[in-house]
LOVEXMAR-261736 format. One record per residue: residue in one letter; residue number from 1; y, z, x of N, C-alpha, C, O in turn. Coordinates in steps of 0.2 Angstrom, whole numbers. Each point is the difference from the previous one (the first is absolute). Example, Ala and Ser with C-alpha at 12.3 -4.5 7.8 and 13.67 -1.06 7.14 Angstrom:
2
[r 'A' 1 [-28 39 66] [6 0 -4] [6 0 4] [-1 3 5]]
[r 'S' 2 [6 -7 -7] [6 1 4] [5 3 -4] [6 1 3]]
***
This chain:
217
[r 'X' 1 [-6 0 4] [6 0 -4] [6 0 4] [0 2 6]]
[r 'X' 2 [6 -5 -9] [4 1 5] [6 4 -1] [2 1 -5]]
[r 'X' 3 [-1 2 9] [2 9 1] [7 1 -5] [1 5 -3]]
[r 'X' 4 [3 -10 4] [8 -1 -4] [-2 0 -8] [2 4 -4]]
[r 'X' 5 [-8 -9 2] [-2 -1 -6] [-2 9 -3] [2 3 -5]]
[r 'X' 6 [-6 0 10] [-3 5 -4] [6 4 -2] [2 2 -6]]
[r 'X' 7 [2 -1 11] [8 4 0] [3 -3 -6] [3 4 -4]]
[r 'X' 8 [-4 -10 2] [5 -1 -5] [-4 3 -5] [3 5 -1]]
[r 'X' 9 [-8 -5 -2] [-4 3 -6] [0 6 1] [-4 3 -4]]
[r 'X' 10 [6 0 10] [-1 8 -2] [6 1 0] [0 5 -4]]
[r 'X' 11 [5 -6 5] [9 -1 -3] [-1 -2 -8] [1 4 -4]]
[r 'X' 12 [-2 -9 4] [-1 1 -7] [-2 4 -7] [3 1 -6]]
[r 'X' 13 [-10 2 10] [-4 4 -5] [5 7 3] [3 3 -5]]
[r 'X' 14 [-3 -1 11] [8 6 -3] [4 -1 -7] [-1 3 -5]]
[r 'X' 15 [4 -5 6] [5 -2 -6] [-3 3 -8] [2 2 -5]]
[r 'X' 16 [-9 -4 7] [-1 2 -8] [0 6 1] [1 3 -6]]
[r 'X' 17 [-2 1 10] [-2 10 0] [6 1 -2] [6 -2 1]]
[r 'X' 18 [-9 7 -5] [8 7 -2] [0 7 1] [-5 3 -3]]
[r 'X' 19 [8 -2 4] [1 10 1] [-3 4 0] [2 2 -6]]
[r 'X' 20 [-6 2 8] [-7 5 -2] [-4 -3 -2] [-4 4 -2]]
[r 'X' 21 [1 -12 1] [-5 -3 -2] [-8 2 5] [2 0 6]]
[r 'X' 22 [-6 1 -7] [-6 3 6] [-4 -8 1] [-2 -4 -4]]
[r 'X' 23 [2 3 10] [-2 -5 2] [-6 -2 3] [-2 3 5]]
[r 'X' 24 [-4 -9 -7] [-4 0 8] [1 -5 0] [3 -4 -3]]
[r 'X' 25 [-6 3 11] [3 -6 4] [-9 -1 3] [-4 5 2]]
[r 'X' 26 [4 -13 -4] [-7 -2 1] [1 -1 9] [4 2 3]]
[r 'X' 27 [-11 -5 0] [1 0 6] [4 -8 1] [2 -3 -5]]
[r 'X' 28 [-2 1 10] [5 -8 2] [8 1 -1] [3 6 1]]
[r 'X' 29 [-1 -13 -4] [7 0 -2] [3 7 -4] [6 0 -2]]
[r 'X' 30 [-10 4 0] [3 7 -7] [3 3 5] [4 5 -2]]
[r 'X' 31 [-6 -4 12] [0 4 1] [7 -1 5] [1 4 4]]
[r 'X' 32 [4 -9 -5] [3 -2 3] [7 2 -5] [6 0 3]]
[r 'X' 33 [-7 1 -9] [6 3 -3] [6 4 1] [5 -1 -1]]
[r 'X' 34 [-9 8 2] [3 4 5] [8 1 1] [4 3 -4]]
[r 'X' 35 [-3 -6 9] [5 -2 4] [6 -4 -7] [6 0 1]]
[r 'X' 36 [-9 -2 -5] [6 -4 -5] [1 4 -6] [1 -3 -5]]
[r 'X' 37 [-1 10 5] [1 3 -7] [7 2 0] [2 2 -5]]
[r 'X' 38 [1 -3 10] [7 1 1] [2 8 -6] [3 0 -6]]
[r 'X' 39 [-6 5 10] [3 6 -3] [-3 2 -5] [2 6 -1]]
[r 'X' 40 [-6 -9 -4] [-4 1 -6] [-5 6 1] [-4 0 4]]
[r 'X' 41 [5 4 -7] [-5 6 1] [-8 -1 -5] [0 0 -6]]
[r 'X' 42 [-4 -2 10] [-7 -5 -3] [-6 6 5] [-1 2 6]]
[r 'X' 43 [-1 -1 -12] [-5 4 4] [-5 -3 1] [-3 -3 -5]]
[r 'X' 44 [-1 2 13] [-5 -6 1] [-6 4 0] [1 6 2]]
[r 'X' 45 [-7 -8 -4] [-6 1 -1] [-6 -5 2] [-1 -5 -2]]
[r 'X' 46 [-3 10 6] [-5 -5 3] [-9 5 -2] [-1 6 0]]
[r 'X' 47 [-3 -9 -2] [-5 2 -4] [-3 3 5] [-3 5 -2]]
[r 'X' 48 [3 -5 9] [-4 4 4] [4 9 1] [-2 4 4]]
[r 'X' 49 [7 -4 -8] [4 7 0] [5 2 2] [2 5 2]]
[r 'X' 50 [3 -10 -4] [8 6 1] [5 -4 -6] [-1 -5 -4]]
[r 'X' 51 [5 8 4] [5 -1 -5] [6 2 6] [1 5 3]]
[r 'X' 52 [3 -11 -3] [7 2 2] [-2 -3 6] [1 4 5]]
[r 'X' 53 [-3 -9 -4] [0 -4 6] [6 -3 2] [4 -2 -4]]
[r 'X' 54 [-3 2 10] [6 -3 4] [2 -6 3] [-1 -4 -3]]
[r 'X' 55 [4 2 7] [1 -5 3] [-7 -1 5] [-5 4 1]]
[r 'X' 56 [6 -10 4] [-7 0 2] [4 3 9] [6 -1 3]]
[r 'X' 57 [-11 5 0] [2 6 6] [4 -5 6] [0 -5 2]]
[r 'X' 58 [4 10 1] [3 -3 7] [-9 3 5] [-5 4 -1]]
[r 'X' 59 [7 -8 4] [-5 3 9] [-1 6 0] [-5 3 1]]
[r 'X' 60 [13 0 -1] [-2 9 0] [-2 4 -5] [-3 5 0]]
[r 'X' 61 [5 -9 -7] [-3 3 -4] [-9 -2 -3] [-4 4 -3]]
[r 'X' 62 [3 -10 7] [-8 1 -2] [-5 2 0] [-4 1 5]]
[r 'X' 63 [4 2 -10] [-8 4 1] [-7 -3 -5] [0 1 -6]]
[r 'X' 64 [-5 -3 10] [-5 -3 -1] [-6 2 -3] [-5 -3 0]]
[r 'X' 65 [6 11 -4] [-3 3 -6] [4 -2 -8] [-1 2 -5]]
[r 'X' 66 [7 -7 8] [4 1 -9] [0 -7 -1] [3 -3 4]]
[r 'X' 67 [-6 -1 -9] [-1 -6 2] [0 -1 -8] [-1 5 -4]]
[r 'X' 68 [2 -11 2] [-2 -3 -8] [-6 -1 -2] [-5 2 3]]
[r 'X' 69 [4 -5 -8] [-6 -4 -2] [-3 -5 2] [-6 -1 0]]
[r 'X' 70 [12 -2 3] [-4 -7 5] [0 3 8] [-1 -3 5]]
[r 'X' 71 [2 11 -5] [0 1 7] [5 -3 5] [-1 -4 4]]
[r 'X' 72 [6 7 -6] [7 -2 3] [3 5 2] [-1 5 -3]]
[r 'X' 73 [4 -4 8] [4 7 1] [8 1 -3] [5 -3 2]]
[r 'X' 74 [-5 6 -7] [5 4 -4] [4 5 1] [-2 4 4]]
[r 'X' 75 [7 -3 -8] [3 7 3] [0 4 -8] [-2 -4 -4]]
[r 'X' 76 [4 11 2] [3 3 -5] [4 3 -1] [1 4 3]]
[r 'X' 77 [2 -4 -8] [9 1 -2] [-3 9 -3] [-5 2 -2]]
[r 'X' 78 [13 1 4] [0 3 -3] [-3 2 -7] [0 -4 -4]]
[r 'X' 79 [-2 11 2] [-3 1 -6] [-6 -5 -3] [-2 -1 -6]]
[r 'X' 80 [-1 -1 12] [-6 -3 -2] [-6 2 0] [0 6 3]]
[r 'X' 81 [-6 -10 -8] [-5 5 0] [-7 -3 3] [0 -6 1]]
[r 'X' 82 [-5 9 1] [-5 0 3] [-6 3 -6] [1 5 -3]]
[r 'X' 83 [-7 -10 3] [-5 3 -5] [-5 -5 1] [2 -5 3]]
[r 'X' 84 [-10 8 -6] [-5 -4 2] [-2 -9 -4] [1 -1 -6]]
[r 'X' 85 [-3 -2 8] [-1 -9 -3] [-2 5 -8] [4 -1 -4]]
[r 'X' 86 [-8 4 2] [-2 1 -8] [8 2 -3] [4 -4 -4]]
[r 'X' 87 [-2 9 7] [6 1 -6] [4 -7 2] [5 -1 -5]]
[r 'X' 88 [-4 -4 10] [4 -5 2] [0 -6 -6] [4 -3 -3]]
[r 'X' 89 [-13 5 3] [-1 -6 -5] [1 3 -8] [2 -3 -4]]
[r 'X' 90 [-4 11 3] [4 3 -6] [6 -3 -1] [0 -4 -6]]
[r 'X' 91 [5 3 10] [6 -1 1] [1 -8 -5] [2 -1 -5]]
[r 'X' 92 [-6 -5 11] [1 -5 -3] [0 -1 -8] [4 -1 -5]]
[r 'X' 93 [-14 4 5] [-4 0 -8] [5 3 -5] [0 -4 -6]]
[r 'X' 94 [3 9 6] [4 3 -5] [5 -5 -2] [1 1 -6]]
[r 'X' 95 [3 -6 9] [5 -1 -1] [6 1 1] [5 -1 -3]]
[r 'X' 96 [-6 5 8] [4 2 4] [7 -4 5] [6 2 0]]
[r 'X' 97 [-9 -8 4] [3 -4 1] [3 -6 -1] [-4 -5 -1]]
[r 'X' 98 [11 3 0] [5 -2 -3] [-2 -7 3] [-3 -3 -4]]
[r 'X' 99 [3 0 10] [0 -6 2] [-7 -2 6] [0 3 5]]
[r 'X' 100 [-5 -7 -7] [-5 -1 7] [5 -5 1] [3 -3 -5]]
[r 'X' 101 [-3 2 11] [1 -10 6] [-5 0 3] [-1 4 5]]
[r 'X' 102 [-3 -7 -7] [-6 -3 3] [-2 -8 3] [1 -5 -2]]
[r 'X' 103 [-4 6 6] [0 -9 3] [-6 -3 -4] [-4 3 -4]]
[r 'X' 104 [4 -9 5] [-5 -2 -5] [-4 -5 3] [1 -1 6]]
[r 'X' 105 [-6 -2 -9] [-3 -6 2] [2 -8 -3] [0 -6 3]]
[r 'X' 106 [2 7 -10] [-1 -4 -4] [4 4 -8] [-2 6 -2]]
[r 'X' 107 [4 -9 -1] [3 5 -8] [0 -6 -3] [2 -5 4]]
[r 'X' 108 [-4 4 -12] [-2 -4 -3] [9 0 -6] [5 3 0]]
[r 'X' 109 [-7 -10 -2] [9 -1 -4] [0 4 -5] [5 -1 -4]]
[r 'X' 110 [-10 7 1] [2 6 -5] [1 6 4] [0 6 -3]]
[r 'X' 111 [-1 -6 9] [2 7 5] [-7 2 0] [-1 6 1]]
[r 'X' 112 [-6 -9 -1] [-5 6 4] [-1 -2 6] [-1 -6 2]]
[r 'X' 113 [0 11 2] [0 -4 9] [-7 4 1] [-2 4 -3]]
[r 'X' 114 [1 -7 10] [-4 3 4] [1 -1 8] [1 -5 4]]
[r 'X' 115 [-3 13 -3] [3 2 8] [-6 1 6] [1 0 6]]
[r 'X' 116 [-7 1 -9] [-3 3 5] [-6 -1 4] [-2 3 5]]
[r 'X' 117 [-2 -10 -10] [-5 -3 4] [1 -10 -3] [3 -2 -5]]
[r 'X' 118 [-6 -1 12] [1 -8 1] [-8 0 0] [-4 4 3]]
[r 'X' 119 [3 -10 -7] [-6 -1 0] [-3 -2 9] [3 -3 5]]
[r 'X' 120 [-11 6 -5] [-3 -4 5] [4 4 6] [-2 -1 6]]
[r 'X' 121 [6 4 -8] [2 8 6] [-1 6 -2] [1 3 -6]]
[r 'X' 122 [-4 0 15] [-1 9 -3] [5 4 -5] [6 0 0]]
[r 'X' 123 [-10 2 -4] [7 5 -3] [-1 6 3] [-5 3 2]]
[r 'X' 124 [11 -1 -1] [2 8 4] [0 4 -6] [0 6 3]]
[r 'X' 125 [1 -5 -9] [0 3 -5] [9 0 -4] [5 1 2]]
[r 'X' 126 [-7 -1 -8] [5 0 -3] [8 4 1] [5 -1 -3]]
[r 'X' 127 [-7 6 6] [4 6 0] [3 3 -5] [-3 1 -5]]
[r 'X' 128 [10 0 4] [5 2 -4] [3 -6 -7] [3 3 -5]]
[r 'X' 129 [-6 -11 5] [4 -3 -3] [-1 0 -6] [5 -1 -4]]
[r 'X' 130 [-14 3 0] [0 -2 -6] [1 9 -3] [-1 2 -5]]
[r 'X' 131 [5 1 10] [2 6 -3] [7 0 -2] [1 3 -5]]
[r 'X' 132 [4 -6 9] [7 -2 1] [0 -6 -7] [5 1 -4]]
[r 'X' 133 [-8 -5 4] [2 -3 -6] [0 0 -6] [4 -2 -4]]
[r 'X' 134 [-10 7 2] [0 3 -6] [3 7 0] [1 3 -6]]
[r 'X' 135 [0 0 11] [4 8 -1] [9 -2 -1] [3 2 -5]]
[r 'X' 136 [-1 -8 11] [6 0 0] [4 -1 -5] [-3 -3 -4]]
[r 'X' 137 [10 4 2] [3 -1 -7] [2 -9 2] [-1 -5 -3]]
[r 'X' 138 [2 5 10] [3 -7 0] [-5 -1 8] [-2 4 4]]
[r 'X' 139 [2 -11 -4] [-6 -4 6] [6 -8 0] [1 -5 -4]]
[r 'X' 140 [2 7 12] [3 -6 0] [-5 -3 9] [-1 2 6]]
[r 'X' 141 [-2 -7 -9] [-3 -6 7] [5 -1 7] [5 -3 0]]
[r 'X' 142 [-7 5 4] [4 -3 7] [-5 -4 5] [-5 1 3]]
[r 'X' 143 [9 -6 -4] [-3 -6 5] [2 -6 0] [1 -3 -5]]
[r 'X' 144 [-2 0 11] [3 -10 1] [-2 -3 -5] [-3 5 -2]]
[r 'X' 145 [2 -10 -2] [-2 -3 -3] [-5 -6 1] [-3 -4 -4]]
[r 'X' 146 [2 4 12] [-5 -2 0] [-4 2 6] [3 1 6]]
[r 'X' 147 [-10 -1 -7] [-5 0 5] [1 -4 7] [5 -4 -1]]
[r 'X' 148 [-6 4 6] [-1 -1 7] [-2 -8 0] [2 -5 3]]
[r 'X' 149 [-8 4 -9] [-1 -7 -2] [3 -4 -5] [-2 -5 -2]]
[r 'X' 150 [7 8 0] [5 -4 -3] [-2 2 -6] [2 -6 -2]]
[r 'X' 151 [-4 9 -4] [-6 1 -5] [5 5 -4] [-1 6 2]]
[r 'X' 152 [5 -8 -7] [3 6 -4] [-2 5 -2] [-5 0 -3]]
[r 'X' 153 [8 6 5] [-3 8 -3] [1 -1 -8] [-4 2 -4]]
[r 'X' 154 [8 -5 3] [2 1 -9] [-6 -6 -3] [0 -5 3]]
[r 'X' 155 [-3 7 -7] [-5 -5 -3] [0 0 -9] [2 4 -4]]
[r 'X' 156 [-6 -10 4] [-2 -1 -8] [-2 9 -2] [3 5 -2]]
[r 'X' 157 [-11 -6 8] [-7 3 -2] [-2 2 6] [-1 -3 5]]
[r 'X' 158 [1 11 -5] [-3 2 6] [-4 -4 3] [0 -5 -3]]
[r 'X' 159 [-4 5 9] [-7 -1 3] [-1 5 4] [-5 -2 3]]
[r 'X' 160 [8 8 -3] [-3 6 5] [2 6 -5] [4 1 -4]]
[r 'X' 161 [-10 3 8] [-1 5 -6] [5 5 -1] [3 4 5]]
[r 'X' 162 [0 -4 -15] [6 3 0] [0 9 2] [-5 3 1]]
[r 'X' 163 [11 0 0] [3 6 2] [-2 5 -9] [1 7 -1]]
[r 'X' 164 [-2 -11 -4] [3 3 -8] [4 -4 -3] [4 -3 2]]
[r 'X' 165 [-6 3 -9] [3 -5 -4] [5 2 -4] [0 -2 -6]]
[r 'X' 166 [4 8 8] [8 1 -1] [2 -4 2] [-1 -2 6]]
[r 'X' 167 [8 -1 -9] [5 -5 3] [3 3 5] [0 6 0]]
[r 'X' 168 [2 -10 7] [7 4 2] [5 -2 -1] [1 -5 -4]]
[r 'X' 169 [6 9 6] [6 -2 -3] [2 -3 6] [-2 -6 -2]]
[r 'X' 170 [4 5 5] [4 -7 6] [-4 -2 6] [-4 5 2]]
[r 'X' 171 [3 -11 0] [0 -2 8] [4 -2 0] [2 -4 -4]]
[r 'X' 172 [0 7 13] [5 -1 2] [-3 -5 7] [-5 2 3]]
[r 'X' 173 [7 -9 -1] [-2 -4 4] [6 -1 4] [5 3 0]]
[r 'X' 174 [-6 -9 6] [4 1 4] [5 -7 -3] [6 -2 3]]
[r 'X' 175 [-9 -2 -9] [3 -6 -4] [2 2 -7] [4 -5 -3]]
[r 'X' 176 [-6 10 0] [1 2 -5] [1 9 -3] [-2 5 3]]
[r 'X' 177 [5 -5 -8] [-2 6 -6] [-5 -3 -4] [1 -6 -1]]
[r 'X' 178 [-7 9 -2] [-2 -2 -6] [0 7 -4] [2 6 1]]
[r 'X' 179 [-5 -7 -5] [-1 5 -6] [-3 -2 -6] [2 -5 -3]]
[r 'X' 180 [-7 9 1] [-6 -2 -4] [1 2 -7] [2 5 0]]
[r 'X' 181 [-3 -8 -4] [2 -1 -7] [-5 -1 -5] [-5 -3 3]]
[r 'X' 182 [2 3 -10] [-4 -1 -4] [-3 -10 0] [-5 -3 -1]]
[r 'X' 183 [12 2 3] [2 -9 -3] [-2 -1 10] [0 -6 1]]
[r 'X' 184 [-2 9 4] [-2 -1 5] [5 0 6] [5 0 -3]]
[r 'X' 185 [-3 0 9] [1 0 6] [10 -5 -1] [1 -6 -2]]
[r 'X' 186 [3 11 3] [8 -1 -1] [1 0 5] [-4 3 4]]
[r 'X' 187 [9 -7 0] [5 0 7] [7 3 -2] [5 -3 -2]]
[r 'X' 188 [-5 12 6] [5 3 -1] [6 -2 4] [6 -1 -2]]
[r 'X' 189 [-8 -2 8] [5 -1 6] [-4 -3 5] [-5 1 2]]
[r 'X' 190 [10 -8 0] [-3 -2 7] [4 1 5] [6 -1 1]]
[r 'X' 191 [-10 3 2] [3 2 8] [0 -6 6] [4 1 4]]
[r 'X' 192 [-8 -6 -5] [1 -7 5] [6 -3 -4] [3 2 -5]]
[r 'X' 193 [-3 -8 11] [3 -6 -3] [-4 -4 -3] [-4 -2 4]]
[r 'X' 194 [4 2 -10] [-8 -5 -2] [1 -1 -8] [3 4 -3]]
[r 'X' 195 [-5 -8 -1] [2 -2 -6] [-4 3 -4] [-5 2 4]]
[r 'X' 196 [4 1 -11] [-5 2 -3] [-8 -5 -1] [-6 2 -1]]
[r 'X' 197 [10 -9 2] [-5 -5 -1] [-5 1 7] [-6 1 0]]
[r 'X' 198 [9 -1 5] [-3 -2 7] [-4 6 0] [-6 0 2]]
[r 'X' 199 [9 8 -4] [-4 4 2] [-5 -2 -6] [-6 1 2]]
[r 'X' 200 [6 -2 -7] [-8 0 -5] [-4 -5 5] [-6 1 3]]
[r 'X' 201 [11 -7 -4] [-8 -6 6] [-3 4 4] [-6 -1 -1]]
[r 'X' 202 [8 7 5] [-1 3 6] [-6 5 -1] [-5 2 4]]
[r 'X' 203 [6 2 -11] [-3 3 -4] [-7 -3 -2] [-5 2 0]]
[r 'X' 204 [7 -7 -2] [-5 -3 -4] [-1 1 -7] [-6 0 -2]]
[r 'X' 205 [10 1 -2] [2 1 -6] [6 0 -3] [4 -2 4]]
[r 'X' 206 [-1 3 -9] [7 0 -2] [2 4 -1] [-3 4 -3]]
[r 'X' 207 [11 -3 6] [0 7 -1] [9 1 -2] [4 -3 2]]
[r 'X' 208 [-3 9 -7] [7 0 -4] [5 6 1] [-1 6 1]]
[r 'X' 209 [6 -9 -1] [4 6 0] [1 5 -5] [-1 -2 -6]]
[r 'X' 210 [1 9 8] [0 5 -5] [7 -1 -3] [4 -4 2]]
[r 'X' 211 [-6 8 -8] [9 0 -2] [5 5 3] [6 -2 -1]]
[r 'X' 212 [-8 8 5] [4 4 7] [0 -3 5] [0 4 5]]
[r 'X' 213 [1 -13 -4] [-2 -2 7] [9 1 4] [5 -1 -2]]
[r 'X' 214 [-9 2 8] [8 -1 7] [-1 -6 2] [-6 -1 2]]
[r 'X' 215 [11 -3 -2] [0 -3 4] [1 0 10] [3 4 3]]
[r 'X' 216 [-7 -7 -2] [1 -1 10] [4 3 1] [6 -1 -2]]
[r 'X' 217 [-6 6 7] [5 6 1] [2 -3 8] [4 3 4]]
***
């Protein structure tokens, strides 16, 4: 992926967080946020146990016992908590958490995605996602728009096995906003220079403006 594009989609997906909202941040591009909350008091939450996660550590502050879910090294804020992965995932299961960002493999044009196994590769285990998408109140996608083979994450009809068959509410791409609807797959906002038309060719289906759409900012 290329490093500017992820930064923009994690710039973007800031924007949607607000003020005391409790947050998890999937492993990849979710974890790149961070740094763009520009002052927003967002309490971050990682399923292997803390609440009030912080920015990610300087050199002296690293320590290689505090790490995320995808095993990152982390820091924590003030007034943060520590507790074991069951009450972590109590936490999720309840409904607890306001918003997951999760990366994805693929989300289909009514919002069901799937994140966690590719056919005809090892699966390492599902982890936290089919818990974040049915716990979370809102589940926004981060990720490029397209695969490494050129092959659109956004599709008709899954081919890889889904995450759960609640919608999510936005992916955020490095060409687009989308946001999922009854009537199927809307374009909140494009972020390229690119026409609505060029990006469906590109897609491989057609694709329409919501009625909240921004134009090219």
């Amino acid at each position: 992926m290329n490093q500017d594009k992820r930064h923009v989609i994690a710039k973007r997906i800031a924007q949607e967080l607000e003020d005391g909202q409790v947050v998890n941040l999937g492993i990849g591009v979710p974890t790149l946020i961070p740094p763009y909350l520009d002052g927003k008091t967002v309490h971050l939450q990682t399923e292997n146990g803390l609440l009030g996660m912080g920015p990610p550590p300087s050199e002296r502050e690293l320590d290689i016992d505090l790490i995320n879910a995808g095993k990152e090294p982390v820091t924590y804020l003030k007034g943060s908590a520590f507790f074991n992965s069951a009450d972590s995932f109590a936490l999720i299961r309840g409904g607890h958490v306001d918003v997951a960002v999760l990366g994805i493999l693929q989300v289909d044009m009514y919002g069901e995605m799937a994140n966690w196994a590719v056919p005809n590769q090892p699966i390492l285990g599902v982890g936290g996602a089919m818990d974040l998408v049915t716990g979370a109140k809102k589940v926004i996608a981060a990720a490029t728009l397209f695969a490494k083979d050129g092959t659109s994450k956004l599709v008709k009809e899954l081919t890889y096995k889904s995450s759960g068959d609640r919608r999510i509410e936005l992916f955020v791409s490095d060409y687009a906003v989308f946001k999922f609807t009854d009537e199927g797959v809307k374009v909140v906002e494009i972020l390229e220079d690119i026409s609505i038309e060029e990006l469906s060719e590109k897609v491989g289906f057609t694709l329409e403006y919501a009625h909240d759409y921004v134009r090219n900012r």
